[in-house]
C-alpha atoms as one frame of an Amber mdcrd trajectory, in Angstrom:
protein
   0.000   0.000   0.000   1.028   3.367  -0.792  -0.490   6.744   0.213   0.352
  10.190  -1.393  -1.045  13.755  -1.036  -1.587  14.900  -4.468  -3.439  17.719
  -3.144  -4.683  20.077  -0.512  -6.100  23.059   0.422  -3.111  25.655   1.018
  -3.603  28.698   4.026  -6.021  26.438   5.471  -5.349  27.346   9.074  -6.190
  31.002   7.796  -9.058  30.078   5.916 -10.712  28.295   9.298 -10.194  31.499
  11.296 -11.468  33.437   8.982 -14.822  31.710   8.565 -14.916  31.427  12.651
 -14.419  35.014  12.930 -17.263  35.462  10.160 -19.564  33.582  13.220 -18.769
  36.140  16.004 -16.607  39.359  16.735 -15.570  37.747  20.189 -12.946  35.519
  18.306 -11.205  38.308  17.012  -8.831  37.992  20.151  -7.065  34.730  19.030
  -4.825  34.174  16.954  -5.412  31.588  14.001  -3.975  28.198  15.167  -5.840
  28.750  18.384  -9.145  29.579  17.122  -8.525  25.590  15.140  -7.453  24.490
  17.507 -10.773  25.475  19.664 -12.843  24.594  17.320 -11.160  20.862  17.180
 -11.160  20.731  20.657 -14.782  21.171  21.106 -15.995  19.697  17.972 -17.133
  23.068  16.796 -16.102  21.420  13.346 -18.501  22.960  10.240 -15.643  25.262
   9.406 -13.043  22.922   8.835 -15.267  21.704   5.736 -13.951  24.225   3.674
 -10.331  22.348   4.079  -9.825  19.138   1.883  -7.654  16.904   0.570  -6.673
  14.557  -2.360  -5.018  11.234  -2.261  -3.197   8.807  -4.580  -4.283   5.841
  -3.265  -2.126   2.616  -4.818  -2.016  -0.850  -4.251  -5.343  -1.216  -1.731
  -7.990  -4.155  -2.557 -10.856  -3.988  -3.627 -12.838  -4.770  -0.308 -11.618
  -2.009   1.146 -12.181   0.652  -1.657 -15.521  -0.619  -1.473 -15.794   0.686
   2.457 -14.323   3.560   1.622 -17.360   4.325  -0.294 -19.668   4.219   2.890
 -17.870   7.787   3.628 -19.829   9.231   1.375 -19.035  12.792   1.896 -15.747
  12.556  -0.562 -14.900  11.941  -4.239 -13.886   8.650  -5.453 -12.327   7.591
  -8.386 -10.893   4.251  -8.891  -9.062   2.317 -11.684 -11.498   0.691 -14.022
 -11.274  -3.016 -14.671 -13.843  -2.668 -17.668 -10.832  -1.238 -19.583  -8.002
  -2.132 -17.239  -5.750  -5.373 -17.903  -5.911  -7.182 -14.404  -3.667 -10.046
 -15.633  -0.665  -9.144 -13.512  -2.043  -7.814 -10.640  -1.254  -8.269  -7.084
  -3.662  -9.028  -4.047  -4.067  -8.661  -0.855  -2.832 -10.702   1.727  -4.111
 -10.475   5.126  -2.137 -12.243   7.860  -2.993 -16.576   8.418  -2.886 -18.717
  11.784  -0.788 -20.754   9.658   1.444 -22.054   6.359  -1.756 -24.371   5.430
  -3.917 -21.374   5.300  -1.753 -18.885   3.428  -0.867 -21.473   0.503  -4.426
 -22.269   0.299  -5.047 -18.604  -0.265  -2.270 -18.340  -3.221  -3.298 -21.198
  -4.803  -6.686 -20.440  -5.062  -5.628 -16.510  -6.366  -3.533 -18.440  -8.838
  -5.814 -20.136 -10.155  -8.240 -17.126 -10.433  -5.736 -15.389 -12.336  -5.172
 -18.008 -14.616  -8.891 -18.177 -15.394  -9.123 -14.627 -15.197  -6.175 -14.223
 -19.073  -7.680 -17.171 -20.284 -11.482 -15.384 -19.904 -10.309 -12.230 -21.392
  -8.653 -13.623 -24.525 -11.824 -14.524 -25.355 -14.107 -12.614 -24.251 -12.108
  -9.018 -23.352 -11.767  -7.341 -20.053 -15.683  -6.304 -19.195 -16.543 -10.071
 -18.725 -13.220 -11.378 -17.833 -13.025  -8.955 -14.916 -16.474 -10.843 -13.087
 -13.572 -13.253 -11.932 -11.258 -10.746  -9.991 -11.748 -10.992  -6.092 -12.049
  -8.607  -3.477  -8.251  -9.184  -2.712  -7.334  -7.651  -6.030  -5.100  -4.479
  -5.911  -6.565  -1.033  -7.062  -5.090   2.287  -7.169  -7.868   5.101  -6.307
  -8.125   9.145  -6.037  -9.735  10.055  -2.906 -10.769  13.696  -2.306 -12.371
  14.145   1.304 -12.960  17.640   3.514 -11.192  17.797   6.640 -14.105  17.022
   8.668 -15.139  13.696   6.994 -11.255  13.015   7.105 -11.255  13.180  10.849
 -14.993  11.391  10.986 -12.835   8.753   8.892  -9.932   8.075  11.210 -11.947
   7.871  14.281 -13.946   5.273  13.162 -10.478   3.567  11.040  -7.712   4.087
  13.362 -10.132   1.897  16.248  -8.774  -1.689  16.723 -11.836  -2.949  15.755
 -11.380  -1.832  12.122 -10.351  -3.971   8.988  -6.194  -4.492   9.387  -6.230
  -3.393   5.790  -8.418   0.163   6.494  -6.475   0.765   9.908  -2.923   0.766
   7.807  -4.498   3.061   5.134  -5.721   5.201   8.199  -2.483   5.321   9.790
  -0.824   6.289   6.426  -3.042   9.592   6.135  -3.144  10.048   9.512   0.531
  10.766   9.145   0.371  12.783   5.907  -2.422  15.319   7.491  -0.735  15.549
  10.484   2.529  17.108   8.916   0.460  19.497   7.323  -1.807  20.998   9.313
  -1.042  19.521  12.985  -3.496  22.379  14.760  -6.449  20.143  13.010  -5.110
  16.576  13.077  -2.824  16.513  16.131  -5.147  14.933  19.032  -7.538  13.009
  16.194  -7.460   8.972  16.795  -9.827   6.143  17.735 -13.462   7.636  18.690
 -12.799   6.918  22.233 -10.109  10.097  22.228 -12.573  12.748  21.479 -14.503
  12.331  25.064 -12.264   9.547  26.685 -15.024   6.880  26.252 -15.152   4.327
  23.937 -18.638   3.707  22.651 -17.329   0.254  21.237 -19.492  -2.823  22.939
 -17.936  -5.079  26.009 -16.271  -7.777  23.878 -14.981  -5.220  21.544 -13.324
  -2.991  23.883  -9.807  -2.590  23.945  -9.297  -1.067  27.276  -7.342   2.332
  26.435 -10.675   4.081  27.369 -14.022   2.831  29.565 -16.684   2.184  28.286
 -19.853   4.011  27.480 -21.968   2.096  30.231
């Protein structure tokens, strides 16, 4: 996997305070990183919406592009297999209890992908590509405001997430972070933003109590 910022918004720390100072004449008296910072800080976060970012996303499966769509507030644009040769491609591979598992696994994407060139010599890409599993590597653009982006890593960055989606989350939790730290600096798992995680008993990884 392989995350890059191909985009962002630039004076974005300036652009927040100025649309916070557009709400009220008492914020006038702080300066811009602490006016985002407040705003973070007591999830006053509409006017951090005006902030986004784009993504290269490279070498992700398909599963998880397919969550990524369930955060809807963003732009997605992903590499087509109707006109894309998947013949080489590499998959996923999550981590087995054991060797028997994992050469199960390869054997069976072998064997997919030998199906899959044999399918599409004959019948083309568009049909052959019916074959491809979700483990199947996909490069994506991902464009997402900053407040979806931290609505993203809270859910993402909690243990409970797919291994997969918590790596991508940790990847762009460390490219945002570099840029605008004021926004992204105290974002993780949704039991940081009131020290409670709202995660059931059996899912509960101790860092914070839970919601009961």
């Amino acid at each position: 996997m392989k995350v890059t910022l191909l985009n962002y918004t630039k004076d974005g720390i300036k652009l927040i305070a100025d649309a916070v100072r557009v709400s009220g004449p008492f914020f006038d008296s702080k300066s811009d990183s602490e006016l985002t910072k407040f705003m973070i800080k007591h999830d006053f976060t509409s006017t951090i919406e005006h902030i986004s970012f784009t993504f290269l996303l490279k070498d992700i499966s398909i599963a998880i592009s397919r969550e990524l769509l369930e955060h809807r507030i963003a732009s997605h644009t992903a590499r087509s297999t109707r006109y894309s040769d998947e013949g080489k491609t590499n998959f996923y591979y999550p981590n087995f209890r054991g060797d028997v598992d994992r050469k199960t696994y390869e054997k069976t994407l072998q064997y997919v992908q030998e199906q899959y060139v044999r399918l599409k010599e004959s019948c083309g890409y568009e049909v052959a590509r019916y074959l491809l599993p979700l483990a199947t590597h996909c490069t994506y653009i991902w464009t997402i405001n900053a407040r979806s982006l931290i609505n993203f890593l809270r859910l993402r960055l909690c243990k409970n997430s797919a291994p997969e989606m918590q790596e991508l989350a940790k990847h762009v939790k460390g490219i945002v972070e570099k840029v605008y730290p004021e926004i992204f600096y105290s974002i993780d798992c949704r039991g940081s933003q009131y020290k409670i995680c709202p995660e059931p008993k059996k899912r509960n990884c101790g860092k914070y109590p839970r919601k009961e």
